[in-house]
C-alpha positions as CSV (number, residue, x, y, z in Angstrom):
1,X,-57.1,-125.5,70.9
2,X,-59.9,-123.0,71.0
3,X,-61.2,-122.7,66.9
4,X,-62.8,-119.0,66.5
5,X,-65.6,-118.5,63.9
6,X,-66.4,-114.8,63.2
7,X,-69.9,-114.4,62.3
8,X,-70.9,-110.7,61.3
9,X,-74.8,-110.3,60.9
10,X,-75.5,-108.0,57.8
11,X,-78.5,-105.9,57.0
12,X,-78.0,-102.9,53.9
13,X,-74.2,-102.7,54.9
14,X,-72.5,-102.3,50.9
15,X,-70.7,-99.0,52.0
16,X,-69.1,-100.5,55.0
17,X,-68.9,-104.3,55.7
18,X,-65.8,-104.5,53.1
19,X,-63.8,-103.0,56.0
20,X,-64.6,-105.0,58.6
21,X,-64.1,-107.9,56.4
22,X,-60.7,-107.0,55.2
23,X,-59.5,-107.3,58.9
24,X,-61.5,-110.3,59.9
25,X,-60.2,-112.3,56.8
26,X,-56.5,-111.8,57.6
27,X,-56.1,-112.6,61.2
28,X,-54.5,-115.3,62.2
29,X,-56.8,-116.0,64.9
30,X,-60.0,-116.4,63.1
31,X,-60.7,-119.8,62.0
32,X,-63.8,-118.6,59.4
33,X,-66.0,-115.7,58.5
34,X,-69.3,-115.7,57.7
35,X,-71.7,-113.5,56.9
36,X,-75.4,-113.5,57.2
37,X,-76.7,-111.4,54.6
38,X,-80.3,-110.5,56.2
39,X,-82.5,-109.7,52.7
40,X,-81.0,-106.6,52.2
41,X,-81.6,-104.3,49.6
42,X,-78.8,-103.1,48.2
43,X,-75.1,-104.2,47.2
44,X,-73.8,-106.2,50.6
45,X,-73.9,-109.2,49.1
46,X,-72.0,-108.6,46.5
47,X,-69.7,-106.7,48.2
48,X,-68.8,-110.1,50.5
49,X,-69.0,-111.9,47.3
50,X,-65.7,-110.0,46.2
51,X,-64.3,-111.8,49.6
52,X,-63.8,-115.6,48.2
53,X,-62.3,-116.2,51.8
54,X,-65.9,-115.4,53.5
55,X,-68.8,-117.5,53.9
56,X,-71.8,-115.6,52.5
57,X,-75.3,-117.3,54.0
58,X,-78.2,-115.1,52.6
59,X,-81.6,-115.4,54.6
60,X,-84.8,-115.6,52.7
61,X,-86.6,-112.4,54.4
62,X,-85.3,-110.0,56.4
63,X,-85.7,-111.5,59.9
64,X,-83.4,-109.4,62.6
65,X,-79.8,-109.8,63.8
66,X,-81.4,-112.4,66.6
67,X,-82.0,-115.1,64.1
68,X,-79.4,-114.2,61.5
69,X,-76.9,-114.8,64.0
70,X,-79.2,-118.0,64.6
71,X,-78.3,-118.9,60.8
72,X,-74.3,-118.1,61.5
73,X,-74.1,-120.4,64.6
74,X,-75.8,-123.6,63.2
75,X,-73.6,-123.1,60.1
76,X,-70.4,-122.1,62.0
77,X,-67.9,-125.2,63.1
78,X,-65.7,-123.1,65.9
79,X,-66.3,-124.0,69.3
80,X,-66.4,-120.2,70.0
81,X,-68.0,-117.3,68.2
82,X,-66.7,-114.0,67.5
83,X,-69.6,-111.4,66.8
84,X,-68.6,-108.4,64.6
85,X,-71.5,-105.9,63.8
86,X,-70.6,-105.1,59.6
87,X,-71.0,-101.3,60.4
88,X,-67.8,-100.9,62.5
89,X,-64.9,-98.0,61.9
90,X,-61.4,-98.5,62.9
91,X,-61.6,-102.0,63.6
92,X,-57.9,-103.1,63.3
93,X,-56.3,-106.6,64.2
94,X,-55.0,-105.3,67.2
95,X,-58.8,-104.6,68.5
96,X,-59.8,-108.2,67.7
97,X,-56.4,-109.7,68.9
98,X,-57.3,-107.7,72.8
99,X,-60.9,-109.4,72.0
100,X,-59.7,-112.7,71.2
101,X,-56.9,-113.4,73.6
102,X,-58.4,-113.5,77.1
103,X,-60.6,-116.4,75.8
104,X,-58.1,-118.3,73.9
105,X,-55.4,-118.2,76.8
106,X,-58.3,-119.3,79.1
107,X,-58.1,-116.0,81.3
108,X,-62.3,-115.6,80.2
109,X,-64.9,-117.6,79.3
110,X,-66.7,-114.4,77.3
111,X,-65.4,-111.0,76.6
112,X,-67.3,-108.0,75.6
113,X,-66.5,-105.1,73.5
114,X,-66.1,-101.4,75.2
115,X,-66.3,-98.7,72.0
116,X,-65.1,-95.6,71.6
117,X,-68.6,-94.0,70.9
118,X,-70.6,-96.4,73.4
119,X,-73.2,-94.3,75.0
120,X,-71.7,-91.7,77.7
121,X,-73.4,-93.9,80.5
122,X,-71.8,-97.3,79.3
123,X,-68.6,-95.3,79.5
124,X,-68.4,-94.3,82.3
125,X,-69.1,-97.8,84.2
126,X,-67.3,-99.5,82.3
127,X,-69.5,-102.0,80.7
128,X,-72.0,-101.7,77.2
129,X,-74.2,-104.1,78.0
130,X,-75.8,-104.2,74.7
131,X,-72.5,-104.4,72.9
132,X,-72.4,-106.1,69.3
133,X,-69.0,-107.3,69.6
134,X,-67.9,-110.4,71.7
135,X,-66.5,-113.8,71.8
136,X,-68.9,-116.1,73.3
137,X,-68.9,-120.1,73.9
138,X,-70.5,-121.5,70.9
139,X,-73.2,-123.2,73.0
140,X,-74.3,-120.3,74.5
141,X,-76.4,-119.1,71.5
142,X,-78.5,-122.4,71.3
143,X,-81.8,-121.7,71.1
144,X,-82.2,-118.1,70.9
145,X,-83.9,-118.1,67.6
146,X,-87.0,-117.2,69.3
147,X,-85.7,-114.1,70.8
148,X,-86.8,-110.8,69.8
149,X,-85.4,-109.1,66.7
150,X,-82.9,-107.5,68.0
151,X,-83.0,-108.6,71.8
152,X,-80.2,-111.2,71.3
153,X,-77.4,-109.3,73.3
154,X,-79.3,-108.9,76.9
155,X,-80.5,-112.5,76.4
156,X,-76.6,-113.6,76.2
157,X,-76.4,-111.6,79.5
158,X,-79.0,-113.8,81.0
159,X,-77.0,-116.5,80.1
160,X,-74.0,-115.3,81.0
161,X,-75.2,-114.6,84.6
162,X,-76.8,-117.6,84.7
163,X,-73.6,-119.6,84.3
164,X,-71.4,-117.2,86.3
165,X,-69.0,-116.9,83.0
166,X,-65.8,-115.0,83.4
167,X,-66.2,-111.9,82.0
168,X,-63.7,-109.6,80.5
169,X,-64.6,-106.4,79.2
170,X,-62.2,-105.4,76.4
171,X,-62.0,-101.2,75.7
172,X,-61.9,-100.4,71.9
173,X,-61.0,-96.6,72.0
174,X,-60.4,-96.0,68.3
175,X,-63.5,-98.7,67.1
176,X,-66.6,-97.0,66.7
177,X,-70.3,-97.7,65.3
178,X,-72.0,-95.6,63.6
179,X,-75.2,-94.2,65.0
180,X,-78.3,-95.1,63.4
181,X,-79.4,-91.6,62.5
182,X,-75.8,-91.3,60.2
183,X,-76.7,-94.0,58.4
184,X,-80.7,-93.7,58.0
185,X,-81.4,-89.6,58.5
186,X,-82.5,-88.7,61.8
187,X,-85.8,-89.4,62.3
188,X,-85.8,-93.1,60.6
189,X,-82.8,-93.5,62.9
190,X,-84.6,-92.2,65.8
191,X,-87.4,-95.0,65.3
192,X,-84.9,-97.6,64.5
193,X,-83.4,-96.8,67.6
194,X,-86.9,-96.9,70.0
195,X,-87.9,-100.5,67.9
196,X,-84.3,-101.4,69.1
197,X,-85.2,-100.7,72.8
198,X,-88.3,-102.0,72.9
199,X,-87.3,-105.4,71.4
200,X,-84.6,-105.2,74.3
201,X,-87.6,-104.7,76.9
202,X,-89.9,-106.9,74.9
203,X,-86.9,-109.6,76.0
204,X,-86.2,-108.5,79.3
205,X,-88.2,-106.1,81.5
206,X,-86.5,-102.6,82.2
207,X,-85.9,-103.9,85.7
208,X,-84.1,-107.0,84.9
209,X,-82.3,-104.7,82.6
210,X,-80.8,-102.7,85.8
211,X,-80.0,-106.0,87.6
212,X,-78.3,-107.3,84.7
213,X,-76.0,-104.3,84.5
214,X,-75.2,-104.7,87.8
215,X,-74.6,-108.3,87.6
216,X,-72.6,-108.2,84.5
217,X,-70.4,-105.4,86.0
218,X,-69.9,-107.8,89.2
219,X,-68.7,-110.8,87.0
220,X,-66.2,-108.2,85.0
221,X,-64.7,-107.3,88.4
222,X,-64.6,-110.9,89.7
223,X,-62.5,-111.5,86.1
């Protein structure tokens, strides 16, 4: 029986992880939550607090999502991870349930989340490649501690390739994440944005980036 823990990464999310966590909490598919609060600054910790149900791990320093999802996975006792960003809008149980499933009935060995609001690009071929959301084999996060900040998705993909997963790419019309200029102002989002991309280089080269679109959009047709 395939056991599901949802880990959900945390940084200065008061105003909007108490959604997310009201829908992770109650399905029936999730074996345990936990959240990683990353040193933030403001309520989110006790906002999960007033969530007995969830598993609150609070890191020392801020340290990026990579290693905060480190923390999650060494405390986390599934033998697969669901990753929820704690930003997300319109996440129902029906979204996680089309996340979930293709794993649990063996049809995938990984599945990846399509938003509503991904990028036009990602859209339109069908795969985000740097999406937040997915249910992964636990294993396949060992070791990625030393991974850039926030360079953890695209070194999934490398492993995903690596191992020829099956890969199932879930669409999530009515989910969306908010962009970083909503919740920072535009020009802090803007940087936060460019320090996002160049941890994603700083991982993998712009070229391997390509190839691993390519390859990742090959496994998702191969199912």
């Amino acid at each position: 029986m395939t056991r599901i823990s949802c880990i959900i990464p945390a940084w200065n999310e008061a105003t909007r992880i108490g959604a997310v966590l009201s829908v992770a909490l109650d399905h029936p598919m999730i074996d345990e939550v936990i959240v990683v609060d990353d040193a933030s600054i403001d309520d989110t910790a006790a906002v999960v607090g007033a969530f007995p149900a969830a598993r609150l791990i609070r890191q020392p320093m801020n340290a990026g999502k990579t290693r905060a999802v480190a923390t999650g996975v060494a405390a986390a006792r599934g033998d697969h991870v669901l990753l929820l960003d704690a930003d997300l809008q319109g996440l129902t149980p029906d979204a996680i349930t089309a996340l979930v499933m293709p794993v649990v009935r063996k049809k995938a060995d990984t599945t990846i989340s399509l938003r509503g609001n991904a990028p036009a690009p990602w859209r339109a071929i069908g795969l985000d490649y740097i999406s937040g959301e997915r249910v992964v084999p636990k294993g396949l996060l060992a070791g990625l501690e030393p991974q850039a900040r926030f360079g953890l998705e695209v070194a999934m993909n490398q492993r995903i390739l690596a191992q020829r997963l099956r890969l199932t790419i879930v669409r999530w019309p009515a989910v969306r994440s908010p962009l970083k200029a909503e919740k920072m102002g535009l020009w802090r989002g803007l940087r936060a944005d460019a320090g996002m991309m160049r941890d994603i280089f700083r991982t993998i080269g712009p070229t391997t980036a390509a190839a691993q679109i390519l390859g990742m959009r090959r496994l998702a047709r191969q199912g």
